[in-house]
N, C-alpha and C positions, 0 to 999 in steps of 0.2 A: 616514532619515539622509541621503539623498542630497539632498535637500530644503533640508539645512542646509549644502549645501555646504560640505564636512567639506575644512576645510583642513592637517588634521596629518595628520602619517604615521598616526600612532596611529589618528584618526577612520577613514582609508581602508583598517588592516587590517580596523578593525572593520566594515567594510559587504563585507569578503570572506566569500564562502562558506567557514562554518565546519568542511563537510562533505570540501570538495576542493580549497580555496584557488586555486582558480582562475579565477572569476569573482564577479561580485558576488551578494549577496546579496539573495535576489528570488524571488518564488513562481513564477515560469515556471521560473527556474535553480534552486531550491534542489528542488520535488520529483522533477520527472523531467530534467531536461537534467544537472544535476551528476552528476559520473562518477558519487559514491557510491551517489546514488541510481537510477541506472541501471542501475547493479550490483544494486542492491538489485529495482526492477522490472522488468528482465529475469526475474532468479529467478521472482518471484511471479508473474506475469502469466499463464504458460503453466499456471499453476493453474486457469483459469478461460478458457483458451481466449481469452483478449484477446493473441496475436502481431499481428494486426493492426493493433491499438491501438499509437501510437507513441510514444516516451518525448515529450511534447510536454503541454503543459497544456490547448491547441486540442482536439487529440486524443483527450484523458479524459475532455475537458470535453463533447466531443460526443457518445462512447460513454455518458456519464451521461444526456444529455438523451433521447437515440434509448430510451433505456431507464428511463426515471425512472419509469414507470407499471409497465412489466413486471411481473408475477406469476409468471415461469417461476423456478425452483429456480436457473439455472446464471446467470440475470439479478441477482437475487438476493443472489447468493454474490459476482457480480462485484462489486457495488456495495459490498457489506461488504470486501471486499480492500481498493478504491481506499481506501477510508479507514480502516482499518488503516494501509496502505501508508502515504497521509500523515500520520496521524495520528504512527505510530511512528519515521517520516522528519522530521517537527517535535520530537519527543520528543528522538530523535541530537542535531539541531542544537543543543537547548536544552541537553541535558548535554554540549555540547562548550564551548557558553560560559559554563555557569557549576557546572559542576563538572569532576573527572577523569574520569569514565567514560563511556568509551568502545566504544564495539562494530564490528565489521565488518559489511560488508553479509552476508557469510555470516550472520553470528548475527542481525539485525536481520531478513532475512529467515525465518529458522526463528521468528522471533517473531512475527513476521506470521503466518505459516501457520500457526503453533499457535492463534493466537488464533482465528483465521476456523473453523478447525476445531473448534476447541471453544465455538462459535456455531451452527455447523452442527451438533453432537453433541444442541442442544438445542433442534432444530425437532421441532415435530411431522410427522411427512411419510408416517404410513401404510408400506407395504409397496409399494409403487407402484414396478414394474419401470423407468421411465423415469428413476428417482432413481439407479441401480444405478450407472452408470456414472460419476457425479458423486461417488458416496459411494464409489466403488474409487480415482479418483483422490485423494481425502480421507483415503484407509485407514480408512474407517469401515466399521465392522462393522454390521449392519442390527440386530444383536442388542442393541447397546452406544446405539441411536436411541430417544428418546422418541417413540413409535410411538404413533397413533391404532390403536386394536383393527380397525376399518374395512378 
């Protein structure tokens, strides 16, 4: 839209983030720089051990790359968050422009971690003590895991 050089008021609320109204609307600002969402990935992030990762698109985008091959469990689960995260962060945006409902990053967040977790509930991963700590911050019970007999 910015493109078109939006000359009404009208065109220029519509290129405001619909999440926090207070900058434009833009995949740098709308998943992690907007407060909502910030709010929203502050929550999630410490899920998976990403504090250092910073609300920033540079930032994810580089923790994605450094890890795009990984095979580890908690690499993983990070990559499934990040897009949860956005996925469910574009989801917000779209039902604020075109319908009523709406959610707090409280609730968008338990949406997130629900989903990831119930992603995680259906790996296979054996009994492998190195998972324990991963599947205690998840609340998973090892019992409730589709577990290889292995």
């Amino acid at each position: 839209m910015a493109t078109w050089e939006a000359g009404s008021t009208t065109n220029l609320i519509l290129m405001c983030c619909p999440l926090c109204y207070h900058d434009r609307d833009s995949r740098d600002h709308l998943f992690f720089q907007c407060s909502f969402a910030t709010e929203v990935w502050d929550s999630v992030r410490k899920m998976v051990n990403m504090e250092s990762v910073n609300n920033t698109w540079s930032s994810v985008m580089q923790w994605m790359v450094q890890n795009a091959n990984s095979r580890k469990l908690d690499r993983i689960v990070g990559k499934l968050l990040i897009a949860a995260a956005t996925y469910y962060v574009w989801q917000e945006r779209n039902n604020r422009l075109f319908s009523s409902v709406q959610r707090t990053p409280d609730m968008l967040s338990h949406v997130i971690i629900s989903t990831v977790r119930l992603k995680i509930m259906g790996f296979k991963l054996g009994r492998d003590r190195k998972h324990r700590n991963l599947l205690d911050t998840w609340q998973i019970s090892i019992k409730n895991l589709d577990c290889d007999p292995g």
